[in-house]
N, CA, C and O of each residue as an XYZ file, in Angstrom:
468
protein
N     125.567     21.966     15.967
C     124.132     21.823     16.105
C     123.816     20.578     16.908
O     123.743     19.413     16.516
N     123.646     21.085     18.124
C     123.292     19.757     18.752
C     122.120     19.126     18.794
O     121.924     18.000     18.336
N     120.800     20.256     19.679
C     119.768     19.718     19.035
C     118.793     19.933     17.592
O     118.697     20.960     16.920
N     118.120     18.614     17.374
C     117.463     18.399     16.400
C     115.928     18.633     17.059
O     115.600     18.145     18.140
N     114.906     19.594     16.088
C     112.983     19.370     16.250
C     113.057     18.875     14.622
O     113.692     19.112     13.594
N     112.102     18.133     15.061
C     111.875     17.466     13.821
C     110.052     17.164     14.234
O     109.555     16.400     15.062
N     109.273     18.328     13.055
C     107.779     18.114     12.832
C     107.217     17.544     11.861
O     107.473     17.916     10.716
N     106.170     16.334     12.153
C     105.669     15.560     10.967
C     104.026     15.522     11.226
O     103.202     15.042     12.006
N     104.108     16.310     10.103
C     102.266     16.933     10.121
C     101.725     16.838      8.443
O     102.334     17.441      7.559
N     100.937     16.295      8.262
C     100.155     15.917      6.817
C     101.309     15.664      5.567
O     101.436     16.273      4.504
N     101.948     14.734      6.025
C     102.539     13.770      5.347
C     104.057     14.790      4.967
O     104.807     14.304      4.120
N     104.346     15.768      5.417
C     105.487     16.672      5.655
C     106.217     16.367      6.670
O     105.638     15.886      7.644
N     107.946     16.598      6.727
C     108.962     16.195      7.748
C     109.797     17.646      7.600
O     110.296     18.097      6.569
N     109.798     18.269      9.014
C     110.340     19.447      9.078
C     111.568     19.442     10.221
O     111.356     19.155     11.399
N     112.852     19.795      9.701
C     113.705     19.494     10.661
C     114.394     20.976     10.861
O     114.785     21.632      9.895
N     114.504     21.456     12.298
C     115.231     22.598     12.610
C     116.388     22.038     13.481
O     116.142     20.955     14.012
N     117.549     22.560     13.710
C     118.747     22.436     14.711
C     118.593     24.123     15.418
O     118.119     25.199     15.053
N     119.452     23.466     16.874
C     119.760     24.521     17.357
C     120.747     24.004     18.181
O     120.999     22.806     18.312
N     121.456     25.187     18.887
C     123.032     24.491     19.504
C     122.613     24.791     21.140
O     123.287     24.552     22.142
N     120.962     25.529     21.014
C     120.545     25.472     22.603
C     119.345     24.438     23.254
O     118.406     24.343     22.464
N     119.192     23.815     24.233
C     118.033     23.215     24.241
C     116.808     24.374     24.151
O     116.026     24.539     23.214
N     116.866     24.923     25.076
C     115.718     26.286     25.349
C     115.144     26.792     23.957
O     113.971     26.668     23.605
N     116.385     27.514     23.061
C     115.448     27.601     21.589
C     114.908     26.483     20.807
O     114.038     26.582     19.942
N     115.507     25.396     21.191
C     114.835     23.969     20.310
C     113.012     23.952     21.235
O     111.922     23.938     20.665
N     113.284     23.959     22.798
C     112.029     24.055     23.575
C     110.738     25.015     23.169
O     109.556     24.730     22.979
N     111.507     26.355     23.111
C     110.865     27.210     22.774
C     110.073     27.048     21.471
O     108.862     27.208     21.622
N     110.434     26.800     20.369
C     109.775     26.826     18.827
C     109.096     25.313     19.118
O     108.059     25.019     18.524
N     109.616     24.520     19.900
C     108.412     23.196     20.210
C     107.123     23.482     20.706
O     106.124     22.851     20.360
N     107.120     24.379     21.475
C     105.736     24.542     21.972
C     105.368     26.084     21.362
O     104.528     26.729     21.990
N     105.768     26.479     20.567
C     104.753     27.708     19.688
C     104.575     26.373     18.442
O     103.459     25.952     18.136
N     105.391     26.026     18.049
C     104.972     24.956     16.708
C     103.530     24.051     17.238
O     102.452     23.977     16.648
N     103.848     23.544     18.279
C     102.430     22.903     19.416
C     101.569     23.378     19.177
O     100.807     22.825     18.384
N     101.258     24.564     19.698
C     100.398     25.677     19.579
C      99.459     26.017     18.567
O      98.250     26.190     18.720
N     100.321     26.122     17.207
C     100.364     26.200     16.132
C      99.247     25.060     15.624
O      98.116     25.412     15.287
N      99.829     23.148     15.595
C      99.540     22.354     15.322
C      97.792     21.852     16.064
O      96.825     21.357     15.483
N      97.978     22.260     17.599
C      96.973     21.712     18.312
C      95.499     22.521     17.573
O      94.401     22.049     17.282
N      96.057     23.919     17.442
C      94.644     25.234     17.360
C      93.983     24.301     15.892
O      92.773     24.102     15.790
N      94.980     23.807     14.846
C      94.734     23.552     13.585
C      94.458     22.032     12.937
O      94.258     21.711     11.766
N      94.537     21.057     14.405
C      93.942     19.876     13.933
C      92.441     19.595     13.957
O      91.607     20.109     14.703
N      92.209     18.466     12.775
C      90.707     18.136     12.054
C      89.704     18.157     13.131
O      88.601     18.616     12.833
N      89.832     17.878     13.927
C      88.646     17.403     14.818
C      87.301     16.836     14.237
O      86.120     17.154     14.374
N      88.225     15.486     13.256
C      86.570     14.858     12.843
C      87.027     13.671     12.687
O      88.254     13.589     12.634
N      86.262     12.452     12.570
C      86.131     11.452     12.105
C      87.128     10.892     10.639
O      87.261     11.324      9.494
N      87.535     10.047     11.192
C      87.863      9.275      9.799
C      87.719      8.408      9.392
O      88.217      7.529     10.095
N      87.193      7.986      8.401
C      86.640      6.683      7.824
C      87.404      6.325      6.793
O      87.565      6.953      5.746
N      88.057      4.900      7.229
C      88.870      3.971      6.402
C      87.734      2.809      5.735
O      88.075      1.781      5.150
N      86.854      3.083      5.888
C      85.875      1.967      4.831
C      85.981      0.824      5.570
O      85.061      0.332      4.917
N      86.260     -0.048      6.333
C      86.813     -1.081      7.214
C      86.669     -0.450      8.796
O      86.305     -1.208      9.694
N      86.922      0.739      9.034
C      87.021      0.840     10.536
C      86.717      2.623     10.602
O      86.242      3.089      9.566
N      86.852      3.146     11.217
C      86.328      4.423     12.088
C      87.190      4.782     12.690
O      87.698      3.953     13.446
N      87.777      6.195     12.652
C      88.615      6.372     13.780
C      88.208      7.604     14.235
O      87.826      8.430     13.407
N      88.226      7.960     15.790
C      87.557      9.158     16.241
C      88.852      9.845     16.427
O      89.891      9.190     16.503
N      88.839     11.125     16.502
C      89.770     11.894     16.486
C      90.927     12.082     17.679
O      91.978     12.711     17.554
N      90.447     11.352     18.900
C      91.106     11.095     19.468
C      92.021     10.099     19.064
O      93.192     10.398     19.297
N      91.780      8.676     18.367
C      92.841      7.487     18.099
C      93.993      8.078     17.257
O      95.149      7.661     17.326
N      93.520      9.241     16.333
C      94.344     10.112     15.235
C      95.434     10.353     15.586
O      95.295     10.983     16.635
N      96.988     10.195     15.262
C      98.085     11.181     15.739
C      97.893     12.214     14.376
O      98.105     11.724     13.267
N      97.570     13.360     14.464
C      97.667     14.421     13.368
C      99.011     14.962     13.405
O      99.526     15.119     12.298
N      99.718     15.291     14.446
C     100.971     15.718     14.157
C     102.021     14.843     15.224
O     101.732     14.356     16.317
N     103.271     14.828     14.536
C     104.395     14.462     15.560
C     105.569     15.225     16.028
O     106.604     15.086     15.376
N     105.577     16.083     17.150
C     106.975     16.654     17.095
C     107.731     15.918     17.772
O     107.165     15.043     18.427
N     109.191     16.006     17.849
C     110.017     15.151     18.230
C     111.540     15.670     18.722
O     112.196     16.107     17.776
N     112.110     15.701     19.799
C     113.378     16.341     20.157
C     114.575     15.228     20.135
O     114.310     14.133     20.630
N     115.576     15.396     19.716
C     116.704     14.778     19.857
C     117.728     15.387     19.922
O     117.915     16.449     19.328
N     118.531     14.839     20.627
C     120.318     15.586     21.080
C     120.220     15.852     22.466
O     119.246     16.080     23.183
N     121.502     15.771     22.705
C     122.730     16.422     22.004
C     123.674     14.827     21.841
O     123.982     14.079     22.769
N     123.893     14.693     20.769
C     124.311     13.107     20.395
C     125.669     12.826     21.209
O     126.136     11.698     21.369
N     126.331     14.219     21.786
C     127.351     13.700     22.846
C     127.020     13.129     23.895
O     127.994     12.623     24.454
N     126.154     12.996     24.368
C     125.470     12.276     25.230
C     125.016     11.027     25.388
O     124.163     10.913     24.508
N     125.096      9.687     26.183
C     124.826      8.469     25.872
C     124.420      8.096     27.086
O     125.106      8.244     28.097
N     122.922      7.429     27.049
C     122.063      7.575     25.431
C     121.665      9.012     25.210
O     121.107      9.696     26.068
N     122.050      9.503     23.768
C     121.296     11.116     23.620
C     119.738     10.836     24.037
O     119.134      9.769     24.143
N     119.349     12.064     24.218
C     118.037     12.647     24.961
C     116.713     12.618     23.758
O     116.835     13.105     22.634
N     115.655     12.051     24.188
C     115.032     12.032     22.738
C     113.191     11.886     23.685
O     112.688     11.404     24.700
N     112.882     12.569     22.636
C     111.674     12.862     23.667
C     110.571     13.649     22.260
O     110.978     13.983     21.147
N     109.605     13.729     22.618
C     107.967     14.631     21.706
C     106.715     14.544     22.334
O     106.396     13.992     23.387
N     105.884     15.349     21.301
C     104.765     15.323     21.791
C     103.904     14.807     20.393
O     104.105     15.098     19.213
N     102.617     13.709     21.163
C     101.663     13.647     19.572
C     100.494     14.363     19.710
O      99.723     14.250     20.663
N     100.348     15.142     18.710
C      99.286     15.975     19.134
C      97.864     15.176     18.341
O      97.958     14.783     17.178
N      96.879     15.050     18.961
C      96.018     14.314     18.421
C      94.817     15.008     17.825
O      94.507     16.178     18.049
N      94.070     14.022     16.912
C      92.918     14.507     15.762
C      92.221     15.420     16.431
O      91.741     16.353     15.787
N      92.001     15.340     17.973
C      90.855     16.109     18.701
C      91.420     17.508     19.302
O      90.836     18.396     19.923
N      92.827     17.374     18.872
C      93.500     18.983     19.525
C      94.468     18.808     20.696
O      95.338     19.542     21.164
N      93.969     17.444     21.049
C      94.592     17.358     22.229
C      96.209     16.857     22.423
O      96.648     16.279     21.429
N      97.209     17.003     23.626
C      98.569     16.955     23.597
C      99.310     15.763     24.041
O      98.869     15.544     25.169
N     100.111     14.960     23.789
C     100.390     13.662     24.727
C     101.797     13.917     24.201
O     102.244     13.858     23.055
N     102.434     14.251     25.501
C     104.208     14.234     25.552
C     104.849     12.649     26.175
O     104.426     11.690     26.820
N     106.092     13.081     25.537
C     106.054     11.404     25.699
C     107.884     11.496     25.953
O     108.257     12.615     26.306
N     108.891     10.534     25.816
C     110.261     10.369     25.816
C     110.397      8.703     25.452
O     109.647      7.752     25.671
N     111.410      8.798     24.948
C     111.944      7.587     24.598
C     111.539      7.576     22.413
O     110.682      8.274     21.870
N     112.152      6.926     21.949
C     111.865      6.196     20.709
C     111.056      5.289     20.597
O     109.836      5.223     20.445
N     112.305      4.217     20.735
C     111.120      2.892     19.928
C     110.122      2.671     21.277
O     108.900      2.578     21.161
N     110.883      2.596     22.674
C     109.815      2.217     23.712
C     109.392      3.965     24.682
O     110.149      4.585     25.430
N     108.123      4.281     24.326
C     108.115      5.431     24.279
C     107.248      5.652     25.797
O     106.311      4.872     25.968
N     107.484      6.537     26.748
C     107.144      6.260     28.024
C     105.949      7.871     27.955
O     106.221      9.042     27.690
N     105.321      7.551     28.132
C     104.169      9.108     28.829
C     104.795      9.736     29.541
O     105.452      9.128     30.387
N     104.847     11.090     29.500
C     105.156     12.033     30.140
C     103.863     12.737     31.170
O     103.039     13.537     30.727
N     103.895     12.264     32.572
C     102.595     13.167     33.210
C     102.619     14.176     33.486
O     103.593     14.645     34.076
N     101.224     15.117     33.063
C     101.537     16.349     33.304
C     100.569     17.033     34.623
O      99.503     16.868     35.217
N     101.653     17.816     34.592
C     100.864     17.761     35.960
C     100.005     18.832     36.214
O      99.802     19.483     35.189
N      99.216     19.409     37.555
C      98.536     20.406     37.153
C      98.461     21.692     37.483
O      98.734     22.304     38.516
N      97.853     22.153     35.952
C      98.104     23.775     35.999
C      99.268     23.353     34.900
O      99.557     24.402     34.324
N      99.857     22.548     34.499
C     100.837     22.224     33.478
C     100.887     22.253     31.829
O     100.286     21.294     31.346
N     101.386     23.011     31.007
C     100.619     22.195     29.835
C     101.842     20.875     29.207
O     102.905     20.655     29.788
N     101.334     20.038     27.787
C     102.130     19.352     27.803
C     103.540     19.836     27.358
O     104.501     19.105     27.602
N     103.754     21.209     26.619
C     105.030     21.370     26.222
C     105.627     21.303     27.587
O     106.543     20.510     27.807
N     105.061     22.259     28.717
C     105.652     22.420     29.724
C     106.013     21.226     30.718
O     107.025     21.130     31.412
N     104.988     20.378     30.623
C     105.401     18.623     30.755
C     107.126     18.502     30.245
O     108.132     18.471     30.953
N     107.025     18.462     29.131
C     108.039     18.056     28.209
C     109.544     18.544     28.486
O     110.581     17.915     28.699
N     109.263     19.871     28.401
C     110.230     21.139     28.960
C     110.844     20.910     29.995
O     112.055     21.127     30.039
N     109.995     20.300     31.334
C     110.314     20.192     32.566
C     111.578     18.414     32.717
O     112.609     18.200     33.354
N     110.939     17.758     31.993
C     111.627     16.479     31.719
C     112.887     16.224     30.895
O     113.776     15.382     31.026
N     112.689     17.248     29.966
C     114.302     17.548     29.047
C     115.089     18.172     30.021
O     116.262     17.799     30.031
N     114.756     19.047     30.871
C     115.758     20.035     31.380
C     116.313     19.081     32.685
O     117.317     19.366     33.338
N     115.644     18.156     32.872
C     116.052     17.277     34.442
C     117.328     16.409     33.987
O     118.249     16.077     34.733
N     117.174     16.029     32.288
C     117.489     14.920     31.793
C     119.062     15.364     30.789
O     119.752     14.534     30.197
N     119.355     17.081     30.841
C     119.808     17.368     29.630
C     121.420     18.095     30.442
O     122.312     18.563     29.734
């Protein structure tokens, strides 16, 4: 099992393997799909501050592997309070992924794993 998706959505951590990138790709962006149609799109109030649904990360998906690889490949998307998609790569220093147009962000994402994998 090389690669790892790993989804973190309302305080849940969901981890699938697969030994292909393409099926790890594939269930990333129907899970996307899934996550974007079904976030809050409202306001949140911490009593102290406001957050509009854009500042929100509501969900995190996240790709890693194939750990034979150095540095392994590690890359996601945060899907935010307002629905909207921001793909990204890297861990701790995490770089934007641009998407380009006519693009969506899985396909952002998709396009950058496969250059990189």
């Amino acid at each position: 099992m090389a690669w790892t998706l790993t989804v973190r959505s309302r305080g849940r951590v969901e981890r699938d393997h697969f030994t292909e990138v393409e099926a790890a790709l594939n269930t990333m962006e129907s899970r996307l799909q899934t996550l974007v149609e079904t976030a809050p799109k409202r306001e949140l109030d911490l009593h102290y501050k406001k957050l509009e649904p854009v500042q929100q990360v509501f969900a995190r998906l996240e790709l890693s592997g194939p750990e034979r690889l150095v540095p392994s490949i590690r890359a996601g998307i945060d899907v935010r309070g307002d629905g909207s998609a921001e793909p990204y790569t890297g861990r701790v220093r995490r770089r934007a992924v641009a998407v380009r147009s006519g693009e969506s962000p899985g396909g952002a994402l998709r396009r950058v794993v496969m250059d990189e994998s």
